[in-house]
TORPA-4810 file (N, C-alpha, C, O; in nm, 3 decimals):
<nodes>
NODE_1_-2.228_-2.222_-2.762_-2.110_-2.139_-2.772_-2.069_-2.118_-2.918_-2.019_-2.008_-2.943_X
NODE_2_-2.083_-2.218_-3.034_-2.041_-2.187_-3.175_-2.158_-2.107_-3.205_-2.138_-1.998_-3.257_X
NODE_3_-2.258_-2.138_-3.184_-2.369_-2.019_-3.226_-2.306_-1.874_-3.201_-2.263_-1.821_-3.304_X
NODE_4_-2.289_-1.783_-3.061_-2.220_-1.691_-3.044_-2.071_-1.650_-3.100_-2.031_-1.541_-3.140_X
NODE_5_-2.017_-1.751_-3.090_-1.865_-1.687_-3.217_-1.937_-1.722_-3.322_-1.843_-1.742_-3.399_X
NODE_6_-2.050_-1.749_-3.395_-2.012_-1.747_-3.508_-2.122_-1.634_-3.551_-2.158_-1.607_-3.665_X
NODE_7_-2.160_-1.584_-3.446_-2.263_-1.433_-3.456_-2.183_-1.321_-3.475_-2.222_-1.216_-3.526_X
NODE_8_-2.040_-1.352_-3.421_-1.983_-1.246_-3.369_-1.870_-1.257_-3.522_-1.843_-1.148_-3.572_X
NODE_9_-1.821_-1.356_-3.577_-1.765_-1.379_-3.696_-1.817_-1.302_-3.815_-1.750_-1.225_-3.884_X
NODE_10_-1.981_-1.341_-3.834_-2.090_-1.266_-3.921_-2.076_-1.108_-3.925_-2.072_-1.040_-4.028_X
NODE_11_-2.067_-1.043_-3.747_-2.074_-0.944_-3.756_-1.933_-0.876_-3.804_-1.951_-0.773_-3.869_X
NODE_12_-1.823_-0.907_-3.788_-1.684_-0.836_-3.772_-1.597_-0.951_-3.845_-1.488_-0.961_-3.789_X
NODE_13_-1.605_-1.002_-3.906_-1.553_-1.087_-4.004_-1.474_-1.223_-3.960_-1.413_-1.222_-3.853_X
NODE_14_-1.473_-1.339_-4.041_-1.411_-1.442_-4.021_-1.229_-1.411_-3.922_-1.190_-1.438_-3.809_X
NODE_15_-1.172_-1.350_-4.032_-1.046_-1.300_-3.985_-1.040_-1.204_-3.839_-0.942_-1.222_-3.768_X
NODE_16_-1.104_-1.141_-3.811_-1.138_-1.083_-3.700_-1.168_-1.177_-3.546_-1.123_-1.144_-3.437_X
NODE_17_-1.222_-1.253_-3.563_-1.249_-1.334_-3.445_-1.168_-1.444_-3.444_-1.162_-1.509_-3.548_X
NODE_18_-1.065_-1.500_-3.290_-1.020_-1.583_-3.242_-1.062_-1.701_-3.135_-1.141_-1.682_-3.042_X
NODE_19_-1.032_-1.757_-3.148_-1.072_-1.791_-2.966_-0.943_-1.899_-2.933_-0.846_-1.875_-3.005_X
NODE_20_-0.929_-1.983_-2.864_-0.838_-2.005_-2.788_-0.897_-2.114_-2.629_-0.964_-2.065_-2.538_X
NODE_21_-0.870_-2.204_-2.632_-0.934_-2.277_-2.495_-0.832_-2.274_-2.392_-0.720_-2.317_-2.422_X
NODE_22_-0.862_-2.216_-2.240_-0.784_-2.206_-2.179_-0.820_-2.307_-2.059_-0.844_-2.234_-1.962_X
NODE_23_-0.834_-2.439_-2.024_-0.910_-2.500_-1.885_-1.079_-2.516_-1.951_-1.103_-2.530_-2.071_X
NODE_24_-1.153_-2.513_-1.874_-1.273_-2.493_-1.923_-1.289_-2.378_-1.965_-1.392_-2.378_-2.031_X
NODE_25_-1.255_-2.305_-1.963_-1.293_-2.132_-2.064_-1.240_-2.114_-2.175_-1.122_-2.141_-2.198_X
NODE_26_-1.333_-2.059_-2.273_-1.310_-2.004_-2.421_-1.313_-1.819_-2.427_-1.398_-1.731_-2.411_X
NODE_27_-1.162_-1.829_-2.459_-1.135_-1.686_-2.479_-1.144_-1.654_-2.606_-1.041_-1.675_-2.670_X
NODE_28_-1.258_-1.598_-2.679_-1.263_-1.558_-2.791_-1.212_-1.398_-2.782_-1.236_-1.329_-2.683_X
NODE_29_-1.137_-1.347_-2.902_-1.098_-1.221_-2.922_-1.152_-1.183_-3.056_-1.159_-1.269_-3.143_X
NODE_30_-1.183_-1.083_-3.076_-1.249_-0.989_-3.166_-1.155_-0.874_-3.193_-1.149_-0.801_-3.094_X
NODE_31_-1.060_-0.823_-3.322_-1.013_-0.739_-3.337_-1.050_-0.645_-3.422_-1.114_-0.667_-3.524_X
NODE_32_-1.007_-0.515_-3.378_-1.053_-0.398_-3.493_-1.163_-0.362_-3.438_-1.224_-0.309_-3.531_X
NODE_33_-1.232_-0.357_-3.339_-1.330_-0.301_-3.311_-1.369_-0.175_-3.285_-1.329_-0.104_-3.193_X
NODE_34_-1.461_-0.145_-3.384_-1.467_0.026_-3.431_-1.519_0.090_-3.284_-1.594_0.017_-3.220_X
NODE_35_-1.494_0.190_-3.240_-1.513_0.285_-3.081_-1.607_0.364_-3.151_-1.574_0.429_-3.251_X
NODE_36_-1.774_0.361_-3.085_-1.901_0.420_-3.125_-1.817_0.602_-3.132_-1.738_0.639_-3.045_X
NODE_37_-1.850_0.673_-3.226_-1.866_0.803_-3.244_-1.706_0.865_-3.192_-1.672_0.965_-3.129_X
NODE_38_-1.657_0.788_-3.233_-1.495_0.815_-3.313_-1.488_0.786_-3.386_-1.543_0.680_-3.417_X
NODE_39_-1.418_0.853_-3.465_-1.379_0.828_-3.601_-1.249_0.741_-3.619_-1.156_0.790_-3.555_X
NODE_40_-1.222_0.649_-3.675_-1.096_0.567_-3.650_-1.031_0.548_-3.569_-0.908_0.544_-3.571_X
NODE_41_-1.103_0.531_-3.479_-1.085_0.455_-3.350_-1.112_0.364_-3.314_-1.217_0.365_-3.249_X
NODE_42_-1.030_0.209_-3.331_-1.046_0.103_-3.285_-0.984_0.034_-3.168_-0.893_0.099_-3.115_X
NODE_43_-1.016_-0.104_-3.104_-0.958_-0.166_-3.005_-0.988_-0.290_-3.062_-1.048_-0.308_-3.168_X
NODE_44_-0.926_-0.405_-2.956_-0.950_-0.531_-2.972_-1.066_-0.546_-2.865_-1.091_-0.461_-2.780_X
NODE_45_-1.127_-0.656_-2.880_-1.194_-0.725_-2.715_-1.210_-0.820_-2.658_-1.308_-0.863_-2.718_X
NODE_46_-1.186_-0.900_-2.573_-1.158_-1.039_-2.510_-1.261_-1.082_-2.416_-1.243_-1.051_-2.298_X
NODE_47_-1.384_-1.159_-2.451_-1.467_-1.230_-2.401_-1.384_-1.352_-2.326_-1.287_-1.412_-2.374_X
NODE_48_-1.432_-1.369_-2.225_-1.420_-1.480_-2.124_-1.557_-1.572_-2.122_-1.654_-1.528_-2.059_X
NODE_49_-1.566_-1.706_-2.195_-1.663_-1.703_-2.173_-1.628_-1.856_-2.103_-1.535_-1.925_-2.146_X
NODE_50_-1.720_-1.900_-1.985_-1.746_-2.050_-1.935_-1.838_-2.067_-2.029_-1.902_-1.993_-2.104_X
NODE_51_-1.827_-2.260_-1.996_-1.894_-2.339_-2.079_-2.092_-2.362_-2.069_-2.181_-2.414_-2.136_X
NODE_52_-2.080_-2.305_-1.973_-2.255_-2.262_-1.909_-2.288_-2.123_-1.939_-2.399_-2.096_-1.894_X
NODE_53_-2.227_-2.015_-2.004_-2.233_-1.881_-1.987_-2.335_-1.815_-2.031_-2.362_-1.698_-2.008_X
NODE_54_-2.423_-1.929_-2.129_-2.615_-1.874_-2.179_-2.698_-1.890_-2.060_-2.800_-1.823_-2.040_X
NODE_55_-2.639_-2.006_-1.958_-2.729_-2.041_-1.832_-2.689_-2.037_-1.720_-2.727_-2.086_-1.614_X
NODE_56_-2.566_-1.940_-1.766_-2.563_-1.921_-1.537_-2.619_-1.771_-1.527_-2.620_-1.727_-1.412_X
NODE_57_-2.674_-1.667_-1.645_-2.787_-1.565_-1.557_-2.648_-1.440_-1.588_-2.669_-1.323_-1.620_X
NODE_58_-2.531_-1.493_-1.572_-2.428_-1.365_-1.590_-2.390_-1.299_-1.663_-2.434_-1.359_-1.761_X
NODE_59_-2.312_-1.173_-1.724_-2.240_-1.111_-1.842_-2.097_-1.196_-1.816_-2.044_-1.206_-1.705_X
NODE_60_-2.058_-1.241_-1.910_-1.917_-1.297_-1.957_-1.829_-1.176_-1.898_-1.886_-1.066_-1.899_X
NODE_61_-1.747_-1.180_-1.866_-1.607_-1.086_-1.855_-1.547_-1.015_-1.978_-1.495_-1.092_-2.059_X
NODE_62_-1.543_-0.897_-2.006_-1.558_-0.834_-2.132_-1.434_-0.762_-2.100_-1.450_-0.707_-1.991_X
NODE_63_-1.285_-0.734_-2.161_-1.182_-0.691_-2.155_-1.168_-0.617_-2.313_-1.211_-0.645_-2.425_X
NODE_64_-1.079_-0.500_-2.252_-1.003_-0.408_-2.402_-0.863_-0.419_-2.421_-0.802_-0.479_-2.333_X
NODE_65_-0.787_-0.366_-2.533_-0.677_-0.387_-2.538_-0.615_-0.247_-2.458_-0.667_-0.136_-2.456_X
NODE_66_-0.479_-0.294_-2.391_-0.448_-0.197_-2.301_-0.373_-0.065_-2.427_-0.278_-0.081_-2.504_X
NODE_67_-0.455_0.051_-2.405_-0.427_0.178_-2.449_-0.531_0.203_-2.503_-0.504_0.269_-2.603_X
NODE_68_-0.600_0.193_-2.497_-0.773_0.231_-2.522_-0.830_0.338_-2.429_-0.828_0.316_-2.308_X
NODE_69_-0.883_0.459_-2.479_-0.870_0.567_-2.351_-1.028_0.640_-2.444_-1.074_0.624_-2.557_X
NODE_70_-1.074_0.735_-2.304_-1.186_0.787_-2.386_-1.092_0.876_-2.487_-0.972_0.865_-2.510_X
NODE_71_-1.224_0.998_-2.556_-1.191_1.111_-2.667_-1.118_1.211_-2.591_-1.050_1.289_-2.659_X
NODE_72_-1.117_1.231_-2.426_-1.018_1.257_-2.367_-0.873_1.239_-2.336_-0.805_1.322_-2.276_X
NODE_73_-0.822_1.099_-2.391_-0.745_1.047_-2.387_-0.693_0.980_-2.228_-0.589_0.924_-2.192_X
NODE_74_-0.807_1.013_-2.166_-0.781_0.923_-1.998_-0.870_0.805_-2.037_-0.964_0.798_-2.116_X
NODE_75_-0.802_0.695_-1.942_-0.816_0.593_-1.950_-0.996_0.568_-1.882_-1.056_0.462_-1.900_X
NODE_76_-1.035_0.645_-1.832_-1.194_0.658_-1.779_-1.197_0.589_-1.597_-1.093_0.569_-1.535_X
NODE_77_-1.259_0.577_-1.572_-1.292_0.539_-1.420_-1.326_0.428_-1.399_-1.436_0.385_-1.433_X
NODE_78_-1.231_0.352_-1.334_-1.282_0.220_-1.270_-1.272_0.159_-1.408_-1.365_0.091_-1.454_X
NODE_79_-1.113_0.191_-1.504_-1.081_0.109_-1.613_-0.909_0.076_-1.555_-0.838_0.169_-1.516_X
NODE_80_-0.859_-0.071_-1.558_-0.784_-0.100_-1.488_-0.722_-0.207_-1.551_-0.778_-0.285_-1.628_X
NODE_81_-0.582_-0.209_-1.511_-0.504_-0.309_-1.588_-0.506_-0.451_-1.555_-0.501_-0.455_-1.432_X
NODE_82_-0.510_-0.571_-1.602_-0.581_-0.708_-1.597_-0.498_-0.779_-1.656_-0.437_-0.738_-1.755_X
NODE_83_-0.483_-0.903_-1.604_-0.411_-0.973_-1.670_-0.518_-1.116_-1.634_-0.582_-1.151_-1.535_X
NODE_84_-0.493_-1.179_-1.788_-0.616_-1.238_-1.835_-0.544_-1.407_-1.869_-0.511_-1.416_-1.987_X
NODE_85_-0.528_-1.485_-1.819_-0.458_-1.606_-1.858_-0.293_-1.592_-1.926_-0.247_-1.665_-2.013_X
NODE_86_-0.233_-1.495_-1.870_-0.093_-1.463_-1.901_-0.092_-1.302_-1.993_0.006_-1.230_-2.011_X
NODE_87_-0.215_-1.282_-2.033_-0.199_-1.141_-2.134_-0.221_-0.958_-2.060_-0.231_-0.958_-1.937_X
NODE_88_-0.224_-0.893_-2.091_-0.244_-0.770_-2.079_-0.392_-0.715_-2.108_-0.396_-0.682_-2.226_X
NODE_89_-0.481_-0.699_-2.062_-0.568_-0.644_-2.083_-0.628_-0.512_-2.004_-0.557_-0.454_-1.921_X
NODE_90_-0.777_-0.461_-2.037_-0.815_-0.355_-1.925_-0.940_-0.396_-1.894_-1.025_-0.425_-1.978_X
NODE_91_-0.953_-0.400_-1.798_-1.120_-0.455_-1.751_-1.144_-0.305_-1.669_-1.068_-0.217_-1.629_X
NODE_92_-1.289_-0.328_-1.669_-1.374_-0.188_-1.631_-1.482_-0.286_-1.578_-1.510_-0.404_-1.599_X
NODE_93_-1.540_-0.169_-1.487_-1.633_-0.146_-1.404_-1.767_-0.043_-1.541_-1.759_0.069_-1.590_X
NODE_94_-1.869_-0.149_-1.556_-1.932_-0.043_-1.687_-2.014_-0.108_-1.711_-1.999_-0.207_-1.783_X
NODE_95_-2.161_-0.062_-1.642_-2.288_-0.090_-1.684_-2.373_-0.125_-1.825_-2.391_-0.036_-1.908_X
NODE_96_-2.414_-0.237_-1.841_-2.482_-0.225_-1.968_-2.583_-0.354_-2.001_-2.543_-0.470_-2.005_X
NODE_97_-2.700_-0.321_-2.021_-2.792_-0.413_-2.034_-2.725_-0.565_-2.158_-2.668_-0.581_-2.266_X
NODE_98_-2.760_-0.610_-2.092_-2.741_-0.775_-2.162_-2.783_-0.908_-2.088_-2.803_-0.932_-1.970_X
NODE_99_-2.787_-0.972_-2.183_-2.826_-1.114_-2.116_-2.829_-1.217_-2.277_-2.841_-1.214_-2.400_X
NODE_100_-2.814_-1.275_-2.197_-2.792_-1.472_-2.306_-2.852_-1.449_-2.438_-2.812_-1.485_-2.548_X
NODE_101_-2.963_-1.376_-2.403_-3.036_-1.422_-2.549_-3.049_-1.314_-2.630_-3.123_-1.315_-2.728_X
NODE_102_-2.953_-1.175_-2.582_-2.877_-1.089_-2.727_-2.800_-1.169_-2.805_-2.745_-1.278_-2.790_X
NODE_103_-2.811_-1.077_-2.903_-2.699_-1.132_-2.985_-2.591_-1.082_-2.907_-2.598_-0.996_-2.819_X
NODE_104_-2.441_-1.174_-2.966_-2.349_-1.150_-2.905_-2.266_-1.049_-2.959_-2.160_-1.047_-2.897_X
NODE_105_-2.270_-0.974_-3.041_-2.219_-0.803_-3.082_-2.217_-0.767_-2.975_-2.125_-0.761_-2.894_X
NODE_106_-2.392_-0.722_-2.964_-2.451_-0.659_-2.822_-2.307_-0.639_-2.661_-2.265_-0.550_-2.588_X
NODE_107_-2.288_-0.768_-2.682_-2.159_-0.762_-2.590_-2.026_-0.700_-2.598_-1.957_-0.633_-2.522_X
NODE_108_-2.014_-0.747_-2.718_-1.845_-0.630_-2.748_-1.917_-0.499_-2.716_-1.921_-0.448_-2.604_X
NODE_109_-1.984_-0.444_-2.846_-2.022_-0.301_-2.838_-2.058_-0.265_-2.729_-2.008_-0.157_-2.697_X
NODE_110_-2.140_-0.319_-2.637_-2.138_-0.242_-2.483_-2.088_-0.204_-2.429_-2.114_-0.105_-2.361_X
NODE_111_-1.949_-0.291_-2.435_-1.820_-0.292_-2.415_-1.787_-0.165_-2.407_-1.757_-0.083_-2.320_X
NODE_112_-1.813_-0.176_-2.607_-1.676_-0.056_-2.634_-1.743_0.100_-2.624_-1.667_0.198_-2.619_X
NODE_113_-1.836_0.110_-2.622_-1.924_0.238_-2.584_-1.864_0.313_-2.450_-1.875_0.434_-2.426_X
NODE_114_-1.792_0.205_-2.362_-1.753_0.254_-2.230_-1.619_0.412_-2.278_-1.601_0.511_-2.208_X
NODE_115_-1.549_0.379_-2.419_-1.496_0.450_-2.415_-1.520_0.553_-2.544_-1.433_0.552_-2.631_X
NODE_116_-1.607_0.621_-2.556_-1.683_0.681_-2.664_-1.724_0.810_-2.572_-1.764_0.912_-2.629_X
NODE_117_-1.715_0.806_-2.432_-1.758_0.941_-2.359_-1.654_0.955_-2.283_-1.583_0.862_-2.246_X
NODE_118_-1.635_1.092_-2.250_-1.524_1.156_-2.137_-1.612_1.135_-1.979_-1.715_1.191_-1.941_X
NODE_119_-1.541_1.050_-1.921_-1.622_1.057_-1.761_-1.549_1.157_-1.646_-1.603_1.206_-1.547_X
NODE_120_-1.429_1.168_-1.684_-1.292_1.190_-1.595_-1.205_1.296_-1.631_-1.101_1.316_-1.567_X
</nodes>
């Protein structure tokens, strides 16, 4: 797990990445995250990760900050309001290749690609 925040530190800077232990889960947050093919358009993003999360086979739970909308300005399909250990977030329904042994960028940005196209 320090291997991955500290991939994700490298990529988007020391100051940029948080995390936070909530029970057995580490909520790392990543802020400022640039939205592919907008132009100054950023969000935050909130990994959920368990303490097995290279070896149970799954994608971590990947959340945005709430007001994050495509270049349409709709919020996109099957993007929905969440509340995440007491906070506000948006979780989506949003396909994207990954697994354990990407780097962990790979994960935000998959993420945030969800809102870089008009679906809706």
């Amino acid at each position: 797990m320090q291997m991955f925040i500290a991939e994700l530190r490298q990529r988007y800077g020391a100051d940029a990445v948080s995390t936070r232990m909530m029970g057995t889960e580490t909520l790392v947050k990543v802020a400022g995250v640039p939205v592919p093919h907008r132009s100054n358009v950023m969000t935050d993003v909130l990994i959920v990760l368990a303490s097995n999360f290279r070896t149970n086979g799954g994608r971590p739970p990947v959340y945005v900050k709430p007001g994050t909308t495509q270049p349409n300005g709709r919020p996109g399909r099957n993007v929905n309001p969440a509340l995440v250990h007491g906070e506000s977030w948006l979780g989506m329904s949003w396909q994207f290749d990954w697994s354990a042994g990407l780097p962990a960028w790979t994960l935000v940005e998959g993420a945030v690609r969800r809102f870089s196209i008009n679906d809706d």
